[in-house]
Every structure is written in structure tokens, then in C-alpha cells.
N, C-alpha and C positions, 0 to 999 in steps of 0.2 A: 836517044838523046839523053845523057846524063846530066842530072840536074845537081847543083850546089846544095848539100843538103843543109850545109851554112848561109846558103846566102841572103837569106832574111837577117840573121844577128849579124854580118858583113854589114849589109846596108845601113841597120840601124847606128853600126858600131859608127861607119864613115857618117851620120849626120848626125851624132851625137861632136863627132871630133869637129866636125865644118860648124858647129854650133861654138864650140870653143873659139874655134880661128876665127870666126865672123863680131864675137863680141869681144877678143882679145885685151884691150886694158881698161874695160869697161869692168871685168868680172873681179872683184876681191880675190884674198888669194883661199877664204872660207869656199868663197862658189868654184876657185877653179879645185882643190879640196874636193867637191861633192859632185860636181860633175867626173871628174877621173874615176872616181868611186864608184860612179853610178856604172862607169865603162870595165874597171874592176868585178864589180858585181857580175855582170851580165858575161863577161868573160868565164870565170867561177862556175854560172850556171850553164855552162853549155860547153867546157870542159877545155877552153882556150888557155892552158897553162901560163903560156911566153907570154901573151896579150895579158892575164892577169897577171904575172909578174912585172910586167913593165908598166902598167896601170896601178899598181899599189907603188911602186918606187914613186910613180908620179906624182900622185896624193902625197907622201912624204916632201917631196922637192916643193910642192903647193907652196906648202906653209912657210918655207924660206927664203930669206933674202934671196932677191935674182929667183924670185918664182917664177916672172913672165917668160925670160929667158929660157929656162930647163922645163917649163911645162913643151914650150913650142917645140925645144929640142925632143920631145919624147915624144909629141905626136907625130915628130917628122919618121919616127918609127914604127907606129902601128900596124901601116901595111905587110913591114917585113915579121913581126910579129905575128899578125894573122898567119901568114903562110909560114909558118915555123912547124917545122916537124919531127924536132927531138928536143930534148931536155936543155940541149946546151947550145940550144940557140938563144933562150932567155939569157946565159951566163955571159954570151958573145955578145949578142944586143946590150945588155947593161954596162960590159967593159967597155964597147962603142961610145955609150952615150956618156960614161964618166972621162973616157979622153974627149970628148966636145966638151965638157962642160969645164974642165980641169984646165 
């Protein structure tokens, strides 16, 4: 039986993001900011390229006007980021996410 040798920063990552969606226009857009970061980071340290590429665009989107809007849209893409498995899938996920947002 082969085990997910991800699947501990998966989980975390998915209740890090379900922490976002659950407190939605509750969070500033400083906290939505430092939570993406914090999803950023932990991407970073465990070698998740696409997942940290699309988590630091996130944190940038934070900070701007229609942040609620383009945070959500980016999380609606974490799963496919997880499962990304070349370089240019972050460049396809980000051109995705800038026609939703655009």
C-alpha cells in the first residue's frame, strides 16, 4: 500500500484554506495577506512550486481592491495546484485565474 508521502501538508494545506472560506468577510485583507503566506511558506518548505506560485500571487491580490473576490478565486484553485506536475502548470493556472478575474 503506497502512502501519500504529502499527505500531512495536503491536509494541513486543505484546513488552512477551509479556515479562510469559513471566516470569509470577517478576515481583513492584512489577515487574508498572512494567512496565503503562511499557505505560501509551507508550500516553499516542502517543494510545492505551482501551490507556492499561486499562493504568493494570492498575497499580492490580498492587498487589493476586490481582494475577497480574487482571494476566493485562487483558492478555488489550490487543489489543481497541489497536483501539478510541471513548471507550466503554475503559468496555465495563473493565466486561468487572471481570465476569472479580468
Amino acid at each position: 500500500m503506497a502512502t501519500d508521502p504529502l499527505a500531512k501538508v495536503r491536509n494541513e494545506i486543505g484546513l488552512r484554506v477551509a479556515e479562510i472560506r469559513d471566516a470569509g468577510p470577517r478576515l481583513s485583507p492584512l489577515d487574508l495577506y498572512a494567512r496565503m503566506d503562511a499557505i505560501r511558506q509551507l508550500a516553499a518548505v516542502n517543494g510545492l512550486a505551482t501551490l507556492e506560485g499561486l499562493a504568493r500571487h494570492s498575497t499580492q491580490l490580498a492587498l487589493l481592491p476586490g481582494h475577497r473576490v480574487a482571494v476566493q478565486t485562487c483558492l478555488e484553485h489550490v487543489d489543481e495546484a497541489l497536483d501539478s506536475e510541471t513548471e507550466a502548470d503554475c503559468s496555465t493556472i495563473l493565466a486561468a485565474l487572471a481570465i476569472r478575474l479580468h
